[in-house]
C-alpha positions as CSV (number, residue, x, y, z in Angstrom):
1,X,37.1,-10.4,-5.0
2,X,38.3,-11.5,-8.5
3,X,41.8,-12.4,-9.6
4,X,43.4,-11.2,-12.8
5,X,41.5,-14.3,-14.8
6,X,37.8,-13.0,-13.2
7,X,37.6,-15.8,-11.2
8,X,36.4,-15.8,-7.6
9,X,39.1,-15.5,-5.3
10,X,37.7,-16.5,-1.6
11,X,41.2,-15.9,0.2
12,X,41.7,-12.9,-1.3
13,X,38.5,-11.4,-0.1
14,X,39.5,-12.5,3.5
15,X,42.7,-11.2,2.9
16,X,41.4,-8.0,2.3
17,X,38.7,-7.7,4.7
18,X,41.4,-8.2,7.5
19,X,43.6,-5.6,6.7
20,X,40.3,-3.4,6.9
21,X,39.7,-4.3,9.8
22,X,43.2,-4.3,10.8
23,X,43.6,-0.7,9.5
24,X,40.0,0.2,11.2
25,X,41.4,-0.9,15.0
26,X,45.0,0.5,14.3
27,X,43.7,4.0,12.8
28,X,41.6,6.4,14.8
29,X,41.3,8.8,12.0
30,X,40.1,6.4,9.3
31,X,37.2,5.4,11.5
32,X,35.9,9.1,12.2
33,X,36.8,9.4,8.2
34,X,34.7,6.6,7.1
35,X,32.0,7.2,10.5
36,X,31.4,10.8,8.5
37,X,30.8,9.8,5.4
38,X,27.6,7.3,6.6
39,X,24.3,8.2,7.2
40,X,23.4,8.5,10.8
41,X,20.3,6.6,11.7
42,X,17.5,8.4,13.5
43,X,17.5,7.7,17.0
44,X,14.2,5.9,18.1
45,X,13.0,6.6,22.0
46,X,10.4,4.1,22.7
47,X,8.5,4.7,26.1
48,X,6.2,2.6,28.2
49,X,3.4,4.7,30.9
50,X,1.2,3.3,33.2
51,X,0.5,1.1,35.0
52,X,1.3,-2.6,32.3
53,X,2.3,-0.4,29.5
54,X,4.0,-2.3,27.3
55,X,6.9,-1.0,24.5
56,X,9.5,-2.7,22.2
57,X,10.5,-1.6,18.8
58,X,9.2,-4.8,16.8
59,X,6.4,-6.6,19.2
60,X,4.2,-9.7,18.0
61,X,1.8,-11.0,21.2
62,X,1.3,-8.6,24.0
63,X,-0.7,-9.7,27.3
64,X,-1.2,-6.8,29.8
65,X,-3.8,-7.2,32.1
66,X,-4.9,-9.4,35.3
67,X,-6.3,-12.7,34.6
68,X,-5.1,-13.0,30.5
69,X,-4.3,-16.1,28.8
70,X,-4.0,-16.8,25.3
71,X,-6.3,-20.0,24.5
């Protein structure tokens, strides 16, 4: 946040974002408000079958399996 002169103004900016979140907690109505007005994310169903299936959202290294190692 900028005072009048343009200048970065670092107490200001966490005076502010405290009464947002002030106003957030205290106000029921602002949050549905602001909650409407943001896009909703899809909703991601991630499912493992069998027997060592294996599921995550973001994965690197999987080893399924008897005997595995990674040499």
């Amino acid at each position: 946040m900028e005072d009048a002169a343009g200048q970065q103004d670092p107490a200001a900016s966490t005076e502010l974002r405290q009464q947002i979140e002030r106003a957030f907690r205290e106000d029921g109505q602002l949050r549905e408000e602001i909650a409407a007005m943001l896009p909703r994310a899809p909703r991601t169903v991630i499912t493992a079958s069998g027997e060592r299936g294996v599921a995550a959202y973001h994965i690197d290294t999987v080893i399924s399996g008897d005997n595995n190692s990674i040499q």
